[in-house]
N, C-alpha and C positions, 0 to 999 in steps of 0.2 A: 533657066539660069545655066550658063555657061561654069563647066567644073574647073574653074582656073586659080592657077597659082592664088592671087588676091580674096579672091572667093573662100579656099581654104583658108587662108591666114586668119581675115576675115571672123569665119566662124570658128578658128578656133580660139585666137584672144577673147570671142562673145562668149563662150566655154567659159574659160579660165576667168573670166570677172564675175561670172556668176557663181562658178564653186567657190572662189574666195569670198563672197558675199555671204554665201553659205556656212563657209570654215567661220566667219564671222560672228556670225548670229548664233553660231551654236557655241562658241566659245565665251560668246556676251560681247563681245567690243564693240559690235554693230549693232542698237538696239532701236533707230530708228524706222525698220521692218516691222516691229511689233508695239503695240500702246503697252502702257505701266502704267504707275500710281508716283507720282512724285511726292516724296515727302522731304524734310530739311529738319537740321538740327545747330544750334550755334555750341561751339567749343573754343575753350580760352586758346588751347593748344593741338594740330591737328595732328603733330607727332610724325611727319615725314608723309600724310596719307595722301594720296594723288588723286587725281581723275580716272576713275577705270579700274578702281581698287572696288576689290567685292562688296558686297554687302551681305551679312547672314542672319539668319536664325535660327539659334540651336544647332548649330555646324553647318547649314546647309546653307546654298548658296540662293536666293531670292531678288537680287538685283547686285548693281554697281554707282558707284559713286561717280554723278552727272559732272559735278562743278564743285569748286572751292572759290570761296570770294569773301573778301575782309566787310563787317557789315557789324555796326551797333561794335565796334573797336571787341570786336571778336572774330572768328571764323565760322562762316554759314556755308554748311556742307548741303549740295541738293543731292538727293539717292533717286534713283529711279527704280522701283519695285518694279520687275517683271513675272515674277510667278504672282498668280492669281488667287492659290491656295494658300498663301499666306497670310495668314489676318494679324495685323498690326491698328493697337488698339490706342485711346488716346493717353491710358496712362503703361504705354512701351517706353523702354526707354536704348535711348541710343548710347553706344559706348565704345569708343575706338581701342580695339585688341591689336593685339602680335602673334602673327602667323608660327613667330619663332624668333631667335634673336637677331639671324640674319636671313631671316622671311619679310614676307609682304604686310604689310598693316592694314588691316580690313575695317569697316563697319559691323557693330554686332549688336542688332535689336534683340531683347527681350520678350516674355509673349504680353506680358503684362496684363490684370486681372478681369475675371468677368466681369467687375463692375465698371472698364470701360468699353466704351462703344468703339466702335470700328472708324478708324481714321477716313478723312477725307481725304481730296488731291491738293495737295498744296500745305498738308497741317505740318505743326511745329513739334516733335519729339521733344520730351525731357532728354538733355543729356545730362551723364555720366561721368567725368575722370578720371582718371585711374592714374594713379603715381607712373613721373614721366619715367625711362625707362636710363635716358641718362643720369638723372638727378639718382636714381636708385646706383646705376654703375660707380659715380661718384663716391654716393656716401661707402657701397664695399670697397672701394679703394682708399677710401680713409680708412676704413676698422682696420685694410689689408698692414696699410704704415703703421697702426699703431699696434697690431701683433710682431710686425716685424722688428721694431722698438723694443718691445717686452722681450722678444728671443734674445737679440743683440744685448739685452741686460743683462738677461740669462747666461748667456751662454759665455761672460766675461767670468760669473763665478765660477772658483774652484769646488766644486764637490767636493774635492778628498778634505779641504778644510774645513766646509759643513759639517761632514762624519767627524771630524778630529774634533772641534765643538762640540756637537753633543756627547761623543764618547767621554770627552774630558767632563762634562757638566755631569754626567749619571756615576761616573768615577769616582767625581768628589760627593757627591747627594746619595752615595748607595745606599747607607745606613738610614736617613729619613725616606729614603722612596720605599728599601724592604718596611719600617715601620708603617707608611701608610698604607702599603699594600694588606700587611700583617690586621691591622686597626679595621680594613676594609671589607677582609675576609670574619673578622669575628662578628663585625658588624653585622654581616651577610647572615652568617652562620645564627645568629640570635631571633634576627628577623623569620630568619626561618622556621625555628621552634616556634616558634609565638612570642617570644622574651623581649620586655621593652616595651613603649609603648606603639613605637610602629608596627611590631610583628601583632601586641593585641587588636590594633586597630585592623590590622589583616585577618587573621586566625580566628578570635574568635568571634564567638557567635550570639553570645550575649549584647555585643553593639551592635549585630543587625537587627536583635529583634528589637530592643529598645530604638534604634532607627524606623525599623517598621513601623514599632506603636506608635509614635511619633507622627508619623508621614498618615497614620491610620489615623488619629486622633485630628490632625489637622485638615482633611478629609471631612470628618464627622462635623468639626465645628462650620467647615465648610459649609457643610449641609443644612449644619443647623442655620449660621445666617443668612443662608439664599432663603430657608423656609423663615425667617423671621421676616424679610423684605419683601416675599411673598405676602405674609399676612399683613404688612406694614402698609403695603399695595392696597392691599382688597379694603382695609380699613379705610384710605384714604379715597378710594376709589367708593367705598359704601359712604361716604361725609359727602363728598363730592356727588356725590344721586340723593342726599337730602334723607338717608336712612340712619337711625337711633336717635339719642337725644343728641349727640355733637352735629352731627347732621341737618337734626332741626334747626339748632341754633344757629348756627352758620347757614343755609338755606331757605328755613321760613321768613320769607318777606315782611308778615304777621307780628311775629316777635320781634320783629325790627322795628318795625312803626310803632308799635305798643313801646316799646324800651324808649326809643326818641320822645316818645310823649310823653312817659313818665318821667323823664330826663329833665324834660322841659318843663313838668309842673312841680317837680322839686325844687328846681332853680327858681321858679315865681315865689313857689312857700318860701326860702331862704330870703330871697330880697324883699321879702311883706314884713320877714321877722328881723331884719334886718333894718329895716323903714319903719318898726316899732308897732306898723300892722297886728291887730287879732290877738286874743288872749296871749298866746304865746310872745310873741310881739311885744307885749305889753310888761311881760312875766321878764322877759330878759332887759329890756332897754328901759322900765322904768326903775330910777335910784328911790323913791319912797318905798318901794317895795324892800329893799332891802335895810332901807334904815329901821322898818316897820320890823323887819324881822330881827333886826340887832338888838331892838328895843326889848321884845319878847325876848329871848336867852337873857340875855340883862336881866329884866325882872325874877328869871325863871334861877336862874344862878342866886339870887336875894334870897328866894323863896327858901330854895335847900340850904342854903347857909342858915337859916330860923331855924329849919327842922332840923339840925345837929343838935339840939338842946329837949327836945319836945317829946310829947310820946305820941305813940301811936294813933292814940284817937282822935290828937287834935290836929292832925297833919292835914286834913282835908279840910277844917276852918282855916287855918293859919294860910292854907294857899289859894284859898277862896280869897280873904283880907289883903292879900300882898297882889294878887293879880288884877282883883276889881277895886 
């Protein structure tokens, strides 16, 4: 190869496109040199963020922002992760920061938690929002008017007439202000001895303990009715297992079918003796029975009417004769 003019130029532009290729790739702008992990995220607002803006986490820098493009009437940002040591997981979350107020706006994943798995190529981030940055400048520019409002109010009044009000108001009130000060200080003063009822309520020492028996006593009853509901428990808990006699009652099957049956043949006696059924029966629902019995006191009433007259010996013929 001939050393010629051309030949140097030549090799030295071939130079110079490869060290800028270089200067490239180490700065990140040229990332088709090396593979990544592409990931994307959609945001309502991307907040000034470009093509070639960083991507980080944790400060550091792990790739750049591929593409912007409007998608699903939002904005679908692509990243291209090129550090390798970066694990980005499926619940990271993506969230566009400010470098500074007039810095660069970057991408900034999260590491987000062991219980997700490690992203694929092409997966979808949660994003993030973060209050936009003008809509914040706005609203301190409003609080900024409405201080500057409030001074401008201010700053219309006279002081020295402020002072000259209240001078004149404590001027005329000196006599009720020295009294309530006066009234404020005895007050003070009484509380302090113990005098009154506030300073007793302070002082002594008689209301703590009757306080304490109190709080001591109500304690006590505490106790006792947790140990009452305690044994109220076990009682109903020993019925409930078929032990003592409520126990039985309530759980022997036995005494339940005996009670129905006896239940049941009460109710037969009743409707027999009711139906005029069996001596009894007969005793209640037959009327001769009863006229038979009227008839007897009847006679019997005759009889002792005779004996108001009679003597004693002959009171067993005479009721022998009146009854047969």
């Amino acid at each position: 190869m001939k050393n010629t003019l051309e030949t140097r130029l030549g090799i030295f532009f071939a130079l110079a496109i490869l060290a800028s290729a270089i200067v490239l790739e180490m700065i990140g702008s040229l990332q088709f040199l090396s593979g990544g992990l592409v990931v994307q995220a959609h945001f309502n607002n991307v907040m000034d963020l470009r093509a070639g803006d960083p991507v980080k986490m944790a400060g550091k820098q792990i790739g750049r922002v591929e593409d912007i493009r409007f998608d699903k009437n939002k904005l679908l940002v692509m990243m291209k992760i090129v550090d390798h040591t970066a694990v980005i997981r499926t619940d990271s979350r993506a969230t566009i920061k400010f470098a500074g107020l007039m810095g660069q706006n970057y991408v900034g994943i999260d590491f987000g938690t062991d219980k997700g798995a490690p992203v694929m190529a092409g997966a979808e981030l949660v994003s993030y929002e973060q209050a936009d940055l003008g809509a914040l400048l706005a609203k301190l520019d409003e609080v900024a008017g409405g201080i500057k409002k409030i001074t401008d109010n201010v700053g219309d009044v006279n002081f020295g007439d402020l002072v000259s009000l209240v001078t004149d108001f404590v001027r005329e009130n000196r006599p009720r202000i020295a009294g309530i000060l006066t009234n404020t200080e005895s007050i003070s003063a009484q509380i302090a001895s113990g005098q009154g009822t506030v300073g007793k309520l302070i002082y002594q020492e008689t209301l703590y303990d009757s306080a304490l028996g109190t709080v001591t006593n109500l304690n006590d009853a505490t106790a006792d009715i947790k140990a009452a509901v305690n044994q109220a428990k076990g009682i109903v808990a020993d019925i409930r297992a078929g032990k003592g006699t409520l126990g039985k009652l309530t759980q022997d099957e036995k005494l339940y079918t005996e009670t129905s049956e006896a239940m049941t043949n009460l109710k037969e006696i009743l409707q027999k003796v009711n139906r005029g059924e069996g001596s009894v029966g007969k005793l209640v629902n037959d009327p001769s029975l009863v006229n038979n019995a009227k008839l007897t006191l009847q006679k019997l009433d005759k009889a002792t009417d005779g004996l108001e007259d009679q003597g004693p010996l002959s009171i067993l013929g005479i009721m022998a004769g009146k009854l047969f």
